[in-house]
C-alpha positions as CSV (number, residue, x, y, z in Angstrom):
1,X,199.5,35.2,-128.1
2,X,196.7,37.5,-126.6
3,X,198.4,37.2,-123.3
4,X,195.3,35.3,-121.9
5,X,195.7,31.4,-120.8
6,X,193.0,29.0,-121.9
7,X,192.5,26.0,-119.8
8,X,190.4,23.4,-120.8
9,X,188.7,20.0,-118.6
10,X,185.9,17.3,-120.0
11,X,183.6,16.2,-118.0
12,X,180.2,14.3,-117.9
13,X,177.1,14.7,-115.7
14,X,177.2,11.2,-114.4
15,X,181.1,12.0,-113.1
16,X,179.7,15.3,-111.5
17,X,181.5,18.1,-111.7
18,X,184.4,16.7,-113.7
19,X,186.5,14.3,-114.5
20,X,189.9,16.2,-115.7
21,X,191.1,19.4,-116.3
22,X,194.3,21.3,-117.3
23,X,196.7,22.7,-115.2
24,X,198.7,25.8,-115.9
25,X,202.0,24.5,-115.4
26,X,200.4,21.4,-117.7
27,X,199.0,23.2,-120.5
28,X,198.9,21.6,-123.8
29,X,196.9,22.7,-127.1
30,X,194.3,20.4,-127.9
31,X,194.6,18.4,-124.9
32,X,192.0,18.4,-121.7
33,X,195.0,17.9,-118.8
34,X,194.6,15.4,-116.2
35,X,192.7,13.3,-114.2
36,X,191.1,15.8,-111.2
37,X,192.5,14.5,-107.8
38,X,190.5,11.1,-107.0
39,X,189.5,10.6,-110.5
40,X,190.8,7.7,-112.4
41,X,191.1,7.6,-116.6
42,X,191.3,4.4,-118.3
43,X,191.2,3.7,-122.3
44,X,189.5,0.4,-123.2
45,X,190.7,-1.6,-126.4
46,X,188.3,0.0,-128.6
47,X,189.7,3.7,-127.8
48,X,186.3,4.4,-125.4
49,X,187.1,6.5,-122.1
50,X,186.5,4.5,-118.9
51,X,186.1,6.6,-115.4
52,X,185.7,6.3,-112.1
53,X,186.2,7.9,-108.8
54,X,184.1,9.3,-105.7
55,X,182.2,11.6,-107.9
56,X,180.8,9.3,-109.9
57,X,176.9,8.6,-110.3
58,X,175.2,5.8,-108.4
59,X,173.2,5.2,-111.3
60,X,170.0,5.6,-113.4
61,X,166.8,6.8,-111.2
62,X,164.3,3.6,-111.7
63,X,166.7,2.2,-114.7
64,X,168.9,-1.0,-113.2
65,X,169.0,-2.0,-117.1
66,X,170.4,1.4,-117.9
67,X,172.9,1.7,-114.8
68,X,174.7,-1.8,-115.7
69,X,175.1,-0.9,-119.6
70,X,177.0,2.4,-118.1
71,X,179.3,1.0,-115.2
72,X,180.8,-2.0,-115.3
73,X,181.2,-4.3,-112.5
74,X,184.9,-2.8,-111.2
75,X,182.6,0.5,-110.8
76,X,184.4,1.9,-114.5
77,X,181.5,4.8,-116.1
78,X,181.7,4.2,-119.7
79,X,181.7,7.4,-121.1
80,X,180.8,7.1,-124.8
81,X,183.6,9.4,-125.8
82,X,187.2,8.4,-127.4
83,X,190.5,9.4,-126.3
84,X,193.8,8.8,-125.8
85,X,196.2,9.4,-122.3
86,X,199.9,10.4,-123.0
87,X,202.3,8.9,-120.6
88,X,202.0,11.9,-118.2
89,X,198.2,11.3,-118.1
90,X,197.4,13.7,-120.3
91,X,193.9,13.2,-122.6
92,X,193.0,14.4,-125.5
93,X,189.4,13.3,-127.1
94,X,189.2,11.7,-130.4
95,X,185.3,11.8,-130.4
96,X,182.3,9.9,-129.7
97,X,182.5,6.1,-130.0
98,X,179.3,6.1,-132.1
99,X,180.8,8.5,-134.5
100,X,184.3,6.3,-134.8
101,X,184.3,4.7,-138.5
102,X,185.5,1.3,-138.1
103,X,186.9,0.2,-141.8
104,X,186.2,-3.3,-143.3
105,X,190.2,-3.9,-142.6
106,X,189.9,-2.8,-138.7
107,X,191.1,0.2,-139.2
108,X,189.7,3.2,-137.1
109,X,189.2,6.5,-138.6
110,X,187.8,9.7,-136.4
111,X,185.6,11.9,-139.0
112,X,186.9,14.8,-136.7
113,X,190.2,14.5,-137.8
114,X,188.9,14.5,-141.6
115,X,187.0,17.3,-140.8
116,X,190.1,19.2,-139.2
117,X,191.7,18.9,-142.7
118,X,188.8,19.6,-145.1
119,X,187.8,22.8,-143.0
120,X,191.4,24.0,-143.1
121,X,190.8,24.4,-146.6
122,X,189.5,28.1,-147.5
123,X,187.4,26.6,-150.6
124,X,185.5,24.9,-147.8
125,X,182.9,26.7,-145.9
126,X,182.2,23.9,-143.9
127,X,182.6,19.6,-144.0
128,X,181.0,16.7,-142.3
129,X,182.6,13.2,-142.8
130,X,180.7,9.8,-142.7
131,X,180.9,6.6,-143.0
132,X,179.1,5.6,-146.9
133,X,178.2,1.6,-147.1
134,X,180.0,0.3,-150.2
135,X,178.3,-3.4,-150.4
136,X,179.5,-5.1,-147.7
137,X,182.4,-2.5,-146.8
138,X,182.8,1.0,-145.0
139,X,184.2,3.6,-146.9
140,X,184.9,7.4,-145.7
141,X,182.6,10.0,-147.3
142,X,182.9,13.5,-147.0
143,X,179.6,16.1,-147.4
144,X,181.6,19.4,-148.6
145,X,179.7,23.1,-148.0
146,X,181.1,24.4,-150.9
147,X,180.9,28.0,-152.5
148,X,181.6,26.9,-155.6
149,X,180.8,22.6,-156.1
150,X,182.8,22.2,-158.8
151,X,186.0,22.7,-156.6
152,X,184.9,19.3,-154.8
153,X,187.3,16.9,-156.5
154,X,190.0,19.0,-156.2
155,X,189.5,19.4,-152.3
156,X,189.1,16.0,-151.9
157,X,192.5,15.5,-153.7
158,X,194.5,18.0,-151.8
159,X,192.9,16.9,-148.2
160,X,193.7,12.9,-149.3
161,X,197.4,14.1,-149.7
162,X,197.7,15.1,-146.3
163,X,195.3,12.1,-144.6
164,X,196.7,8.8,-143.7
165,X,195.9,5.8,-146.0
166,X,193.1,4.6,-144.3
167,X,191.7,7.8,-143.8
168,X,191.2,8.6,-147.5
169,X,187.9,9.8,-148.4
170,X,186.5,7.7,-151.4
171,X,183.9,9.6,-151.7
172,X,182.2,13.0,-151.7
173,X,178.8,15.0,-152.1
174,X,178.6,18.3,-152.3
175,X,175.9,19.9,-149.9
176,X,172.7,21.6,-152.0
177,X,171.6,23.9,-148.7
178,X,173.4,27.0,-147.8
179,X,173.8,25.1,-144.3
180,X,174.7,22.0,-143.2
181,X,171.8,20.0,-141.6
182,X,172.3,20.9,-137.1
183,X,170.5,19.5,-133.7
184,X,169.9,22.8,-131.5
């Protein structure tokens, strides 16, 4: 609306200098476009983003143990990250893999699509979502920055009537710090 285009790519030192990018005649909010020319995109069963193409790595410097955890034996880089391709080959992430909540019913919920819904909320400051052991079972747990914490159940209410079922958050702790705890 500012009159200047934003194009985004994704891309991952071992697949050196990228892997796709958007084109300007392609450009979709939220996405990261295409595969670059030579690159090729694949999504494994479990939603993880499998490359490969001229650019990538050759491997680990003096780690063979390393190198054969990260490309498989069809020369695929397993990236870590999650995403989906839309017909035209267009990706959007969905996250990392390690971050992915996998429910005690096999459904997969992405905390940073929680998140998008909890920090659309002006009563929240800031969210993290988790994944809170319940005995045996998963269940997702939102940690709420909160001006006032008393406003917690009702946030948690209004975000669940917008979720999908197995993304309900069946739980919630309201953060004590002005901050959420960050890496650099």
């Amino acid at each position: 609306q500012m009159g200047v285009q934003v194009l985004q790519g994704y891309g991952a030192t071992e697949m050196s200098p990228g892997i796709s990018f958007t084109r300007p005649t392609l450009n979709r909010p939220g996405t990261v476009g295409q595969a670059i020319p030579g690159v090729e995109i694949r999504v494994a069963d479990d939603g993880e983003l499998l490359v490969r193409g001229p650019n990538r790595f050759l491997g680990y410097w003096d780690n063979p143990e390393a190198t054969v955890a990260a490309i498989d034996h069809e020369g695929w880089y397993r990236t870590g990250d999650l995403g989906e391709l839309s017909a035209d080959g267009v990706l959007t992430l969905r996250g990392r893999k390690k971050d992915m909540l996998a429910l005690p019913d096999g459904q997969k919920v992405y905390p940073d699509d929680v998140e998008a819904v909890l920090t659309r909320d002006p009563r929240v400051r800031d969210a993290t979502v988790v994944g809170w052991p319940l005995g045996l079972d998963l269940r997702v747990h939102a940690v709420l920055l909160l001006d006032d914490p008393a406003l917690a159940a009702a946030v948690v209410r209004d975000a669940n009537a917008v979720l999908g079922a197995h993304q309900q958050i069946r739980g919630s702790t309201v953060w004590p710090d002005e901050d959420l705890p960050r890496t650099h």
